[in-house]
Structures are given as C-alpha cells and as structure tokens.
KOLVEXFI-925964 format. One record per residue: residue number from 1; y, z, x of N, C-alpha, C in turn. Coordinates in pm, 1 decimal. Atoms other than C-alpha are relative to their C-alpha. Layout:
BEGIN
{k->NUM n_Y->Y n_Z->Z n_X->X ca_Y->Y ca_Z->Z ca_X->X c_Y->Y c_Z->Z c_X->X}
...
END
This chain:
BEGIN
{k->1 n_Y->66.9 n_Z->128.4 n_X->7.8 ca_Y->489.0 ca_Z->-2726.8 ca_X->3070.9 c_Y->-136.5 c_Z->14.7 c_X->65.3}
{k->2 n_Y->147.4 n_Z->-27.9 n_X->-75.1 ca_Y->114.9 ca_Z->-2742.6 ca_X->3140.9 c_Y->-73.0 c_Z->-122.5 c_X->-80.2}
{k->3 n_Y->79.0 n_Z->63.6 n_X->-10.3 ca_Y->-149.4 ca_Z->-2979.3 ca_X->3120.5 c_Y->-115.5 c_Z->-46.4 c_X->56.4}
{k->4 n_Y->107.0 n_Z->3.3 n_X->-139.4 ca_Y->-483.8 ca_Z->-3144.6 ca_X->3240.1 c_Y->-5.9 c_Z->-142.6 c_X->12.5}
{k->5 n_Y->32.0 n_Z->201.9 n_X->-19.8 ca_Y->-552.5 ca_Z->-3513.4 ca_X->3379.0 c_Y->119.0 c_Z->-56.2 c_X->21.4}
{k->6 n_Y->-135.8 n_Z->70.3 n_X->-12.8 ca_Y->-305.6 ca_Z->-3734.6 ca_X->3273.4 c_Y->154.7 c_Z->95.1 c_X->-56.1}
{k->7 n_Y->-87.9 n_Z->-106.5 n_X->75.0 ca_Y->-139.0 ca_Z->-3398.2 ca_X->3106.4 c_Y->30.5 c_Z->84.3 c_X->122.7}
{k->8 n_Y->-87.1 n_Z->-69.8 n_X->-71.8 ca_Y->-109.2 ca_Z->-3259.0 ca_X->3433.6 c_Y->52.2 c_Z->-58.4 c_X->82.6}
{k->9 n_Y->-115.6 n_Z->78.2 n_X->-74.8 ca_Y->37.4 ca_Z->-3542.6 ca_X->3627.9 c_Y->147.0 c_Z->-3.8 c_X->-117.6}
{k->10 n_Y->-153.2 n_Z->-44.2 n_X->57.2 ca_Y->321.7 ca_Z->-3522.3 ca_X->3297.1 c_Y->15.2 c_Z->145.6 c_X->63.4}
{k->11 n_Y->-1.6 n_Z->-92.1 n_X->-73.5 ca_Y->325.9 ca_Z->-3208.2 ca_X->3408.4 c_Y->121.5 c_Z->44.2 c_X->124.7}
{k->12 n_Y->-50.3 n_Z->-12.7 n_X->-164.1 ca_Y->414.8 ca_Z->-3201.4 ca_X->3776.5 c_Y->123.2 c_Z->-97.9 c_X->7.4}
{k->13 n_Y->-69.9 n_Z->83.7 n_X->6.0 ca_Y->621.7 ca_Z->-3507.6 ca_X->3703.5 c_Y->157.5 c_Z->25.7 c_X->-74.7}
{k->14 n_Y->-53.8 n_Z->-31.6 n_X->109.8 ca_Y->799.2 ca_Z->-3347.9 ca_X->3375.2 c_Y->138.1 c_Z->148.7 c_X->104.4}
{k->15 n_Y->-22.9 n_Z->-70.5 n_X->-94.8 ca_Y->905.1 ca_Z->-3064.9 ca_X->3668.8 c_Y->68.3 c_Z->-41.4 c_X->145.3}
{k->16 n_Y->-62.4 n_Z->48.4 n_X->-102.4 ca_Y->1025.7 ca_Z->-3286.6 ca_X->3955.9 c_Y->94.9 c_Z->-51.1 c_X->-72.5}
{k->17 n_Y->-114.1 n_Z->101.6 n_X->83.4 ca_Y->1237.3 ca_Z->-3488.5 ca_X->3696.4 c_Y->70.6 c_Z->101.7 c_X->-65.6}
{k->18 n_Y->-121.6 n_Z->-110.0 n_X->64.8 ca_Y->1407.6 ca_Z->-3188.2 ca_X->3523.6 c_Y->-87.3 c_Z->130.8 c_X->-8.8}
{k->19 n_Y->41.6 n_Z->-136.2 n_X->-36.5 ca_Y->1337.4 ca_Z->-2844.2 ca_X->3655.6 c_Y->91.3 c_Z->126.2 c_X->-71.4}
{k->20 n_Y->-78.5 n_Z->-79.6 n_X->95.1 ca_Y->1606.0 ca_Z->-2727.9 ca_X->3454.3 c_Y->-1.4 c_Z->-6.9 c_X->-131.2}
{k->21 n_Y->99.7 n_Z->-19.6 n_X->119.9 ca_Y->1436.8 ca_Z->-2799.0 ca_X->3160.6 c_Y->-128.0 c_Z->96.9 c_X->-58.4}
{k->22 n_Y->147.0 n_Z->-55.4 n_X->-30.9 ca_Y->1094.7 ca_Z->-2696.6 ca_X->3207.7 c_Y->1.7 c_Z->108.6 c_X->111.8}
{k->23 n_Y->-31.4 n_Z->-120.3 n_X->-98.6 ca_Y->1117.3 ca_Z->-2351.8 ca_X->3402.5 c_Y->-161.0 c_Z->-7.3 c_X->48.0}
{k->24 n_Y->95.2 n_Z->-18.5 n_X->-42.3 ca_Y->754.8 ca_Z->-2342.7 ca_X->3488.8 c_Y->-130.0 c_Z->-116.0 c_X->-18.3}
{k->25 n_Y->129.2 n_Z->101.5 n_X->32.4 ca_Y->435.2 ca_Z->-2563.7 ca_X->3499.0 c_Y->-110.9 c_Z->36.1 c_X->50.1}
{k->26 n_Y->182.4 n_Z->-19.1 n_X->-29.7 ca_Y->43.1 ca_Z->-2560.3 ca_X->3529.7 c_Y->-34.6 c_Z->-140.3 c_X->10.6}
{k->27 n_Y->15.8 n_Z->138.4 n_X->-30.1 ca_Y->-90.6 ca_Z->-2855.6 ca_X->3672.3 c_Y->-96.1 c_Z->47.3 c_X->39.5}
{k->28 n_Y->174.8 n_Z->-21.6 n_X->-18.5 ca_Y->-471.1 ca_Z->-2904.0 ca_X->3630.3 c_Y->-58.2 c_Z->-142.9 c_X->-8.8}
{k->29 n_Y->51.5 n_Z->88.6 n_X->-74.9 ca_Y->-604.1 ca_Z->-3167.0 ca_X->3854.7 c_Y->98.3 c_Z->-152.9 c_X->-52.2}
{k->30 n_Y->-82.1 n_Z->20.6 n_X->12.3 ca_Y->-330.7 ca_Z->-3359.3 ca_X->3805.2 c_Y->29.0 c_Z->-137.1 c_X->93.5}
{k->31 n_Y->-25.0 n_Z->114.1 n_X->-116.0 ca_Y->-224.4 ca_Z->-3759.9 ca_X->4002.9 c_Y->127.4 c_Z->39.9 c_X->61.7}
{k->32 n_Y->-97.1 n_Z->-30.7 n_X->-68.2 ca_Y->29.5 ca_Z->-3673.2 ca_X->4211.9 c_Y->106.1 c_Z->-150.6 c_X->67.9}
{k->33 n_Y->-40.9 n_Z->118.4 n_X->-83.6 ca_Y->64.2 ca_Z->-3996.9 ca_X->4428.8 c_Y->-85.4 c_Z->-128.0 c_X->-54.1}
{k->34 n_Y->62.4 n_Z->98.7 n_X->99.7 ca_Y->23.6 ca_Z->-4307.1 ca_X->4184.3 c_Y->-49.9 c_Z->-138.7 c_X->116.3}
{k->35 n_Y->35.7 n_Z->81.8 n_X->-115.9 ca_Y->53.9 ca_Z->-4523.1 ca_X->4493.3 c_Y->-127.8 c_Z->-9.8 c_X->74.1}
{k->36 n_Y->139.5 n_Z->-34.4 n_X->-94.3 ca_Y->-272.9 ca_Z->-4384.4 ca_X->4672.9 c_Y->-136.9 c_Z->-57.1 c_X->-83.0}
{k->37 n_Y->131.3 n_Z->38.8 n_X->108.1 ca_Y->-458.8 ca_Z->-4521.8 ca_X->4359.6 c_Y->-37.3 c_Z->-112.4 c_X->26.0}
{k->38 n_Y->-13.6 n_Z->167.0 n_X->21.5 ca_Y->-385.3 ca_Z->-4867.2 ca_X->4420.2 c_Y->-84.6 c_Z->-73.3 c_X->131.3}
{k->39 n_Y->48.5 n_Z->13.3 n_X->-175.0 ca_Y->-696.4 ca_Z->-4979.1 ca_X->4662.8 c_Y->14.7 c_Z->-184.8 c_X->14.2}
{k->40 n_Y->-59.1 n_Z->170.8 n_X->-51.5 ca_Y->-612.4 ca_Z->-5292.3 ca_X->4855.9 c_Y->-114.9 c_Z->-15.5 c_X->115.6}
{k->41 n_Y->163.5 n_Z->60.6 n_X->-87.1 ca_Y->-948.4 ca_Z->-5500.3 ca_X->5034.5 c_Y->101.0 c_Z->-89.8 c_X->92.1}
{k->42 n_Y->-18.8 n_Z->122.6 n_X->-85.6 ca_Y->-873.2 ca_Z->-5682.9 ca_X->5344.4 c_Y->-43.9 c_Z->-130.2 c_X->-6.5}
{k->43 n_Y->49.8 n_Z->90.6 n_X->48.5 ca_Y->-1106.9 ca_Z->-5891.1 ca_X->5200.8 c_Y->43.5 c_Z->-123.6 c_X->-92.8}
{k->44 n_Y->-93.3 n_Z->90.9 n_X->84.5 ca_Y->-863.4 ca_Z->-6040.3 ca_X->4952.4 c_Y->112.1 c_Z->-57.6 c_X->15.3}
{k->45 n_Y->-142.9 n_Z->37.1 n_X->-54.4 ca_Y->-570.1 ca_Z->-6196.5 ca_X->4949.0 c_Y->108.2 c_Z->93.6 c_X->-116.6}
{k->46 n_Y->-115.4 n_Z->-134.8 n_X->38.0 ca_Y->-241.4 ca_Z->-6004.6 ca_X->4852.2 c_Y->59.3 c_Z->-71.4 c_X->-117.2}
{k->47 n_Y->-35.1 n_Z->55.4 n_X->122.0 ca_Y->-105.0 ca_Z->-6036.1 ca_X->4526.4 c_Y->154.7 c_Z->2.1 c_X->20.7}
{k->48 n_Y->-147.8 n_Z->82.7 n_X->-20.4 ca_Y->271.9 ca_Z->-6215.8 ca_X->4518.0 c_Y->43.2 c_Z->175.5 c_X->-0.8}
{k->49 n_Y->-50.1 n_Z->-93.9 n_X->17.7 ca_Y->358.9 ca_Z->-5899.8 ca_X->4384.0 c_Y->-14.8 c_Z->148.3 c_X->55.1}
{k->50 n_Y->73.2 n_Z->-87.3 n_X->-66.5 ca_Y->191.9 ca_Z->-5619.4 ca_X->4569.8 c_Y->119.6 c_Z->115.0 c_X->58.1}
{k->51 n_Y->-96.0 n_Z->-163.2 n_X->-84.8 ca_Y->509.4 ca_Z->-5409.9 ca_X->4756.2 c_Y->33.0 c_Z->-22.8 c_X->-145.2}
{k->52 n_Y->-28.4 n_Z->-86.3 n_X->133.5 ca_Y->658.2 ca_Z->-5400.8 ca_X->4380.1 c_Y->-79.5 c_Z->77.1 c_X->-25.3}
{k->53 n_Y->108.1 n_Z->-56.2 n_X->84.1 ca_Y->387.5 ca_Z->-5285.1 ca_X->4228.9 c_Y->-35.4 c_Z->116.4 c_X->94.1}
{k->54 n_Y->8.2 n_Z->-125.6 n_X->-45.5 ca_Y->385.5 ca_Z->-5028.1 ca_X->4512.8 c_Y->47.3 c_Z->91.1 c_X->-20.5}
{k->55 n_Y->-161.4 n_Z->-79.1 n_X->29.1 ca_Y->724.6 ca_Z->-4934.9 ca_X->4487.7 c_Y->11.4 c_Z->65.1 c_X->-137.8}
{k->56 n_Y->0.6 n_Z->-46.0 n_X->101.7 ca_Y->704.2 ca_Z->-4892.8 ca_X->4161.9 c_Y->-135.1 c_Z->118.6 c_X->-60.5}
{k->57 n_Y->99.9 n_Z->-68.1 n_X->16.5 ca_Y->339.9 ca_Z->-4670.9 ca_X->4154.4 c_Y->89.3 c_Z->110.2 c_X->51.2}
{k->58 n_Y->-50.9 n_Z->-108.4 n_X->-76.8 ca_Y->542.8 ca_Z->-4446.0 ca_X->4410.1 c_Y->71.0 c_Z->47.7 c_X->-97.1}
{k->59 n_Y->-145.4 n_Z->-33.2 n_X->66.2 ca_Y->868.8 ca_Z->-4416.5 ca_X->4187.8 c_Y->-71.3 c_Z->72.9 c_X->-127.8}
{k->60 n_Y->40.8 n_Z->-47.5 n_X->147.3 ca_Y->613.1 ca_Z->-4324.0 ca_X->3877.2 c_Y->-75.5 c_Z->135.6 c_X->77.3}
{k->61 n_Y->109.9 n_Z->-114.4 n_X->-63.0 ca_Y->427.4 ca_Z->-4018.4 ca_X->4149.5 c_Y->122.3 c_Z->114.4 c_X->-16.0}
{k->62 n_Y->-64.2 n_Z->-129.4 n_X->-29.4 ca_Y->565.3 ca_Z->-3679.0 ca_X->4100.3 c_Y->56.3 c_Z->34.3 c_X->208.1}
{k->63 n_Y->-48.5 n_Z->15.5 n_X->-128.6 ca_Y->577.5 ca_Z->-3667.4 ca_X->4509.0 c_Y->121.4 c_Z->-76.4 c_X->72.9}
{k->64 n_Y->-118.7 n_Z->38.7 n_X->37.9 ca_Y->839.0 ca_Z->-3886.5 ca_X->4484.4 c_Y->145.2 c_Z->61.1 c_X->-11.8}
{k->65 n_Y->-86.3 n_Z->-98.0 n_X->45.0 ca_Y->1037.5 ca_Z->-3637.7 ca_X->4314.3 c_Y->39.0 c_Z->103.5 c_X->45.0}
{k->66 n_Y->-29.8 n_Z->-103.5 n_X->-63.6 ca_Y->1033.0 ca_Z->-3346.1 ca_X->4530.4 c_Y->131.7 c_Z->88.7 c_X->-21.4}
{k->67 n_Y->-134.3 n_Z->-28.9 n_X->16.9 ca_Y->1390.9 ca_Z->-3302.6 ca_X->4592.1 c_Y->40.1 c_Z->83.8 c_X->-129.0}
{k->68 n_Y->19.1 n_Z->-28.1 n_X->66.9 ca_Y->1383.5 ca_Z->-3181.8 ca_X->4228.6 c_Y->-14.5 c_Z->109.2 c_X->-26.4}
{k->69 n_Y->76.2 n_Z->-35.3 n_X->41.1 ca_Y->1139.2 ca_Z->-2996.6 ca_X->4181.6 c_Y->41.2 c_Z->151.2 c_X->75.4}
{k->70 n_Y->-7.8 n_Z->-159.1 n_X->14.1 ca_Y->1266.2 ca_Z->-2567.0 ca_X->4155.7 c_Y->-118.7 c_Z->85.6 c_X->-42.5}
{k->71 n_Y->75.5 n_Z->-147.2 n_X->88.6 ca_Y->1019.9 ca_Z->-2445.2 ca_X->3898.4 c_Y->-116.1 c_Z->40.2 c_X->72.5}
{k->72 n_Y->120.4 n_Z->29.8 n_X->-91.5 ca_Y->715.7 ca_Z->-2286.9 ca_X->4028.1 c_Y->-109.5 c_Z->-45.0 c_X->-80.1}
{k->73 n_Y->113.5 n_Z->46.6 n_X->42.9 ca_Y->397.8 ca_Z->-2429.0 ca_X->3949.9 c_Y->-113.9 c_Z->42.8 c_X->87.8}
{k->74 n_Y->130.3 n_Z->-32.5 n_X->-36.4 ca_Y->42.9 ca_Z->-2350.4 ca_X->3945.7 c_Y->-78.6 c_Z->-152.5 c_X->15.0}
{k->75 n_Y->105.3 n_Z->132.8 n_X->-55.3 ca_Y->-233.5 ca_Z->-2645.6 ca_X->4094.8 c_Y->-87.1 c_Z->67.0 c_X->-56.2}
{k->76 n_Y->95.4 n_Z->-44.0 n_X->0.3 ca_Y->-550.8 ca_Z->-2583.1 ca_X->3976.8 c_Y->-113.7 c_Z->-154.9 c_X->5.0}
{k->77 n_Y->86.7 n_Z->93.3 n_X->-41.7 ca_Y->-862.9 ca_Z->-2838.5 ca_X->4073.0 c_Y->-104.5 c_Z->16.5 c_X->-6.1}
{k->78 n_Y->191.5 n_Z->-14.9 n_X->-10.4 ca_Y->-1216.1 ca_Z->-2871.8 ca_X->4068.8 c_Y->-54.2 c_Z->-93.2 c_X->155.0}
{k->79 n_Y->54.1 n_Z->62.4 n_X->-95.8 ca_Y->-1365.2 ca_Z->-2992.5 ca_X->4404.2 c_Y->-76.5 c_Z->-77.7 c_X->10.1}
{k->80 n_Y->125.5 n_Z->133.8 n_X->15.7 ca_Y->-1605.9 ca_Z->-3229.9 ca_X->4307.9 c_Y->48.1 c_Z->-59.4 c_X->-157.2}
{k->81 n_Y->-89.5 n_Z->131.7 n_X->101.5 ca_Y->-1365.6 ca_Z->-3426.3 ca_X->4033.8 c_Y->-14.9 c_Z->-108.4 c_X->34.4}
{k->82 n_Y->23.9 n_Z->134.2 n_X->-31.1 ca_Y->-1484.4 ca_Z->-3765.3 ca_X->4018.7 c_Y->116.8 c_Z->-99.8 c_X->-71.6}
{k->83 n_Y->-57.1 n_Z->96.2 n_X->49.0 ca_Y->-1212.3 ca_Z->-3885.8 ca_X->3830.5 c_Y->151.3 c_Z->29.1 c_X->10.9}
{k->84 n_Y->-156.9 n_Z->-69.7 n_X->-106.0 ca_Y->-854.0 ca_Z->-3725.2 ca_X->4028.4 c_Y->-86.8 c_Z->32.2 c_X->111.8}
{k->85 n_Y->28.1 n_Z->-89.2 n_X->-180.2 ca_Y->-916.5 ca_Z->-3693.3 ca_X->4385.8 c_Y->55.1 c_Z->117.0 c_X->2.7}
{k->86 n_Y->-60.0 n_Z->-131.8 n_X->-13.2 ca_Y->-926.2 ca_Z->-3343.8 ca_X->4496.4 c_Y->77.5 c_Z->-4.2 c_X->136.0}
{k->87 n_Y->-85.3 n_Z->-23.4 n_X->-85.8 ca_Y->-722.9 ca_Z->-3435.5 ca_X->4791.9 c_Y->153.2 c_Z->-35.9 c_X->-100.3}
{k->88 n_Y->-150.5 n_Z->-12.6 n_X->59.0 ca_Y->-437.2 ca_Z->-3539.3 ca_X->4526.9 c_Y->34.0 c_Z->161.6 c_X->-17.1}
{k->89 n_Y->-94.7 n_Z->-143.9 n_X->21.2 ca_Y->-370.3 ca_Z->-3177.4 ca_X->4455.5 c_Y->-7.2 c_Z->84.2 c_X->157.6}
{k->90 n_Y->22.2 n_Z->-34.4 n_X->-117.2 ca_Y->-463.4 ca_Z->-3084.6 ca_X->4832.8 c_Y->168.5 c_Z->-55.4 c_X->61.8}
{k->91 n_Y->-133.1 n_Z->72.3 n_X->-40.3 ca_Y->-174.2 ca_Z->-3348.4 ca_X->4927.7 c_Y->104.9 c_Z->102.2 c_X->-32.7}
{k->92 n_Y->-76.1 n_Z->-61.2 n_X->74.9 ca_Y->63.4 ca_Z->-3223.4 ca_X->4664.0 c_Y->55.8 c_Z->170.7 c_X->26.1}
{k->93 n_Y->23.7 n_Z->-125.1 n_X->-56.8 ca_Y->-27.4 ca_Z->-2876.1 ca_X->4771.0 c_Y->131.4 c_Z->33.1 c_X->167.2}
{k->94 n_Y->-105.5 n_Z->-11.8 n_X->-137.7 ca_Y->140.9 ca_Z->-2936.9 ca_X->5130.6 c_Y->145.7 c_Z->-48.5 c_X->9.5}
{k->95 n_Y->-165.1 n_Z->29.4 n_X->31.7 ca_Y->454.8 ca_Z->-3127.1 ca_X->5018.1 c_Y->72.8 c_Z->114.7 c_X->-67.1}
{k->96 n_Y->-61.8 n_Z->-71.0 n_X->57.9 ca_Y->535.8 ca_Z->-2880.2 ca_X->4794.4 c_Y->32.4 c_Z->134.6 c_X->125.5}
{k->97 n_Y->-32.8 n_Z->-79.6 n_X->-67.3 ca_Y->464.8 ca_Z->-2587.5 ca_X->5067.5 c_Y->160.7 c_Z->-18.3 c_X->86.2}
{k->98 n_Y->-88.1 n_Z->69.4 n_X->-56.1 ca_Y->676.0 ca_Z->-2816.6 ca_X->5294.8 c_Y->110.7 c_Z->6.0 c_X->-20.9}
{k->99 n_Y->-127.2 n_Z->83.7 n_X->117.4 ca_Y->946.4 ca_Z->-2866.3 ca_X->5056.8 c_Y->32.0 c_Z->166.2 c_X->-37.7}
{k->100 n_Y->-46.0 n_Z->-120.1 n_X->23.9 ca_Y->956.1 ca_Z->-2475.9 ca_X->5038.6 c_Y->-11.1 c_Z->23.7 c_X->-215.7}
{k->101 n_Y->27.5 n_Z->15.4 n_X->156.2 ca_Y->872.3 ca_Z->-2535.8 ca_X->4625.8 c_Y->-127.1 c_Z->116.1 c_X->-15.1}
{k->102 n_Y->88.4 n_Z->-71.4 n_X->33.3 ca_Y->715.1 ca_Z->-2226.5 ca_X->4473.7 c_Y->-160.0 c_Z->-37.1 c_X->-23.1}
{k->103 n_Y->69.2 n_Z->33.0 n_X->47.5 ca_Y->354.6 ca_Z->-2255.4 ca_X->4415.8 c_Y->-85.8 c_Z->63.3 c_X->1.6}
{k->104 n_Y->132.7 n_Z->-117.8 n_X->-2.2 ca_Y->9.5 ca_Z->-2076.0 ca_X->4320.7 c_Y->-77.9 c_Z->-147.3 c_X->38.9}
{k->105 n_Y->127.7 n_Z->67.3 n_X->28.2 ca_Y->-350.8 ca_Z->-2245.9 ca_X->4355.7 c_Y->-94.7 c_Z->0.2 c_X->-35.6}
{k->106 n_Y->128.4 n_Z->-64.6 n_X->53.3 ca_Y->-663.2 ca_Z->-2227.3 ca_X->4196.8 c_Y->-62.4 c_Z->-138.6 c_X->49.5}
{k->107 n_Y->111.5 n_Z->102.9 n_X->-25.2 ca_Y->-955.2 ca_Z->-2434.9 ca_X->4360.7 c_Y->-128.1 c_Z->51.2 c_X->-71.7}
{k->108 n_Y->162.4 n_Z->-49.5 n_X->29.5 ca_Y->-1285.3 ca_Z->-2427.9 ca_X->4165.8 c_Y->-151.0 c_Z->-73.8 c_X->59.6}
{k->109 n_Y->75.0 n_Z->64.4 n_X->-77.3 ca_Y->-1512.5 ca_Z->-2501.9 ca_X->4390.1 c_Y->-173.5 c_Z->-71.3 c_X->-77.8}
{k->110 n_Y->156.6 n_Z->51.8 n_X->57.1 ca_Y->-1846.7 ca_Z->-2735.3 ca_X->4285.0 c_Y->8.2 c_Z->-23.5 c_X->-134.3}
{k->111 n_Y->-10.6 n_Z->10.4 n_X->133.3 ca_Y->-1711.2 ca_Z->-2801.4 ca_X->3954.6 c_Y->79.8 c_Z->-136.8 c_X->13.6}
{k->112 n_Y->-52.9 n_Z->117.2 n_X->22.0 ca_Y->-1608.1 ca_Z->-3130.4 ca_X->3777.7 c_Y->147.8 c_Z->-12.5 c_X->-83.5}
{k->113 n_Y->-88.8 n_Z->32.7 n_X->64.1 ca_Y->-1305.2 ca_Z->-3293.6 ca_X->3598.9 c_Y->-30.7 c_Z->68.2 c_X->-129.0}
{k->114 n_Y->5.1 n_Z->-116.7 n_X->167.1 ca_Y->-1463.5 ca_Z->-3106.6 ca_X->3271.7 c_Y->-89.6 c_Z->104.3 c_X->-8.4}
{k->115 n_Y->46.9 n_Z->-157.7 n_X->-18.7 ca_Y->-1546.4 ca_Z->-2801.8 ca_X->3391.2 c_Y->-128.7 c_Z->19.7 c_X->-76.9}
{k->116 n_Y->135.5 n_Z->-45.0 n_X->46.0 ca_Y->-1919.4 ca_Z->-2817.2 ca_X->3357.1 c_Y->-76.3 c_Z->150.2 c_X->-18.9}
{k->117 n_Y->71.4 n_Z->-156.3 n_X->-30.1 ca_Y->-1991.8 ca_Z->-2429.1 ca_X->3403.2 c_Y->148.6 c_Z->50.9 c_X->-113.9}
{k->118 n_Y->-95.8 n_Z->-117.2 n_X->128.2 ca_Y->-1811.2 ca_Z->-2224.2 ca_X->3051.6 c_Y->92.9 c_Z->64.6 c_X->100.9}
{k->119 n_Y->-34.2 n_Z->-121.6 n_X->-48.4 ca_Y->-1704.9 ca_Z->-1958.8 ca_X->3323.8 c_Y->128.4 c_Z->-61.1 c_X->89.0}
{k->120 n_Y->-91.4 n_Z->60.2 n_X->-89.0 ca_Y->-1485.4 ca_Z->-2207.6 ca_X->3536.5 c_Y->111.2 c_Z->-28.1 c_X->-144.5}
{k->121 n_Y->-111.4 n_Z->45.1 n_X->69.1 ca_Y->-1322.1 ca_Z->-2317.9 ca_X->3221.8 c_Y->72.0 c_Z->126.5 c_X->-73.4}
{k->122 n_Y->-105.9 n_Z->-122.0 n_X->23.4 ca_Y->-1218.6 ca_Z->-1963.5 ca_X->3104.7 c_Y->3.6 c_Z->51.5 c_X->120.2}
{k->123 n_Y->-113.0 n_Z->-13.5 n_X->-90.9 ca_Y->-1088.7 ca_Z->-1871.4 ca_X->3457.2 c_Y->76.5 c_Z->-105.9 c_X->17.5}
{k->124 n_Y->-124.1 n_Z->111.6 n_X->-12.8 ca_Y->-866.5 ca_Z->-2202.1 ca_X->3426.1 c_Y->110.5 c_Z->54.4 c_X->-78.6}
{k->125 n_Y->-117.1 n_Z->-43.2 n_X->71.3 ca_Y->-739.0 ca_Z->-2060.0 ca_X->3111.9 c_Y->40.4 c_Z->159.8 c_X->20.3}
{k->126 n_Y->-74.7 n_Z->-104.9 n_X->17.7 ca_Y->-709.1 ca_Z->-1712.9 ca_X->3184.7 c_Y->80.0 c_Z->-17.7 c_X->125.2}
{k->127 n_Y->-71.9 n_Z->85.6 n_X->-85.0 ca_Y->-555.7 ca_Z->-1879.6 ca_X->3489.5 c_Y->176.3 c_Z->-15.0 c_X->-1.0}
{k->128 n_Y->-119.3 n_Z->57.4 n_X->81.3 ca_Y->-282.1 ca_Z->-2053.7 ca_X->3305.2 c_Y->110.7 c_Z->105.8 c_X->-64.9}
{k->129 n_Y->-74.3 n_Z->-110.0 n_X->158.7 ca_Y->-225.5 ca_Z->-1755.7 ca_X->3047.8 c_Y->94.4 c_Z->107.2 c_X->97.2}
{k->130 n_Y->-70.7 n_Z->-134.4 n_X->-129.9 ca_Y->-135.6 ca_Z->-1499.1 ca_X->3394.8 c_Y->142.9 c_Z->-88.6 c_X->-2.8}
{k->131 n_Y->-103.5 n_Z->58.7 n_X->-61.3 ca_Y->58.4 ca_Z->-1751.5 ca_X->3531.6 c_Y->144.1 c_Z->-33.4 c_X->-94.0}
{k->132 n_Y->-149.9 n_Z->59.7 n_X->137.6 ca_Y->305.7 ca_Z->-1869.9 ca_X->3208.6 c_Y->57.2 c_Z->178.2 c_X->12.0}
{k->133 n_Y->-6.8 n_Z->-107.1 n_X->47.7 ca_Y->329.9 ca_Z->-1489.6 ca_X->3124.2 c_Y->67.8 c_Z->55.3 c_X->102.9}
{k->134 n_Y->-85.4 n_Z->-72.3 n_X->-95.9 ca_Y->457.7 ca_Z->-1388.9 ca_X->3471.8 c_Y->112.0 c_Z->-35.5 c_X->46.3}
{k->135 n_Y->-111.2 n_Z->85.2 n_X->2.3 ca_Y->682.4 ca_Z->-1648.1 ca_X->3499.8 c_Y->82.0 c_Z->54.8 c_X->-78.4}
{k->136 n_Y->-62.4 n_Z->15.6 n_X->59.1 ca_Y->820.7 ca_Z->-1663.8 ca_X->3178.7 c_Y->61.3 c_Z->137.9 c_X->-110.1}
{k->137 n_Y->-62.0 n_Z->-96.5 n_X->126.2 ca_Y->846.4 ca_Z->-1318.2 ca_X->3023.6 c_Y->94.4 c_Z->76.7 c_X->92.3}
END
C-alpha cells in the first residue's frame, strides 16, 4: 500500500486497520493525527458539538490505530509542505518508534508538498521502488 497526501494518510491508516492485509506501506507526507487539524480560537465560542467532532477526528487518525499496526512502513516528507505539517510525519515518526513498529524515513529537506526540484521527486520514487522490493520480494 503506498500513497501521497490524502493517499498516504489511506495509507498509514489502511496499515493500522489491517496489517494482515497490507504487508507493507509508503507513506508520503501523509495526516496522521486528524484531530491536530481541527484549530480551536479562544476567541470563539465552542461549538455544541466540539468533543464529538474530536473524538471522532481522532478515531479517523492512523495514530489512533497503533496497536495494529505490524507492517513496516516507509515516511517520507518534504520539510517545507505547506499543505501536511511536517511535524505530522515527525509525530507519527515517534509513536511508531515508541510502539516498537518497523519503520524507514526519508526527509527532503527545503522541498514542498509537490516536489518542486525533478531530483527530489525521483529519489521519492526510487525511494518507494527500494523499499516495496525489499520488503516484499
């Protein structure tokens, strides 16, 4: 299982929820913690619904899932992603260590959500291609 964006939060998610399915995954920049999205102003007032709607962001986050989660997986990120925080795969990164859950990493440093530099986006995929291949053959 591999993906990028919202393809690599299925991903990471697709892997905490059935690891005995999906033997391996690539997760490229990827939401981890749906909860952390949800920004809340002191400034406002709280919506009736607000701990659901927490509870339920959490229950949809791969982090969540841990317990799960056997296969190993690769992270890979761009450090200046404006549109996935690069602390979501930073986070993700330490639960999983934590959690004793296999894992590689690839940080590309100074690069965006669409890999503005050619050279970042073929080391993502020759990246990907190592990683499936060592896994899975």
């Amino acid at each position: 299982m591999y993906g990028g964006s919202y393809g690599g939060y299925l991903a990471a998610m697709a892997l905490a929820k059935d690891s005995k399915l999906f033997a391996v995954g690539v997760d490229i920049h990827g939401v981890h913690n749906m909860d952390g999205r949800i920004p809340v102003s002191p400034n406002f007032e709280r919506a009736k619904d607000e701990d659901q709607a927490r509870e339920l962001a959490w229950l949809s986050s791969p982090v969540a899932h841990l317990e799960g989660l056997i296969s190993p997986i690769l992270l890979i990120h761009a450090t200046d992603d404006r549109n996935v925080d690069f602390s979501q795969s930073l986070d993700f990164a330490r639960r999983l260590q934590k959690g004793g859950i296999p894992f590689e990493q690839l940080v590309i440093p100074d690069d965006t959500h669409h890999w503005m530099k050619f050279s970042n986006l073929l080391k993502v995929h020759q990246a990907t291609v190592e990683f499936l291949e060592r896994h899975l053959k």
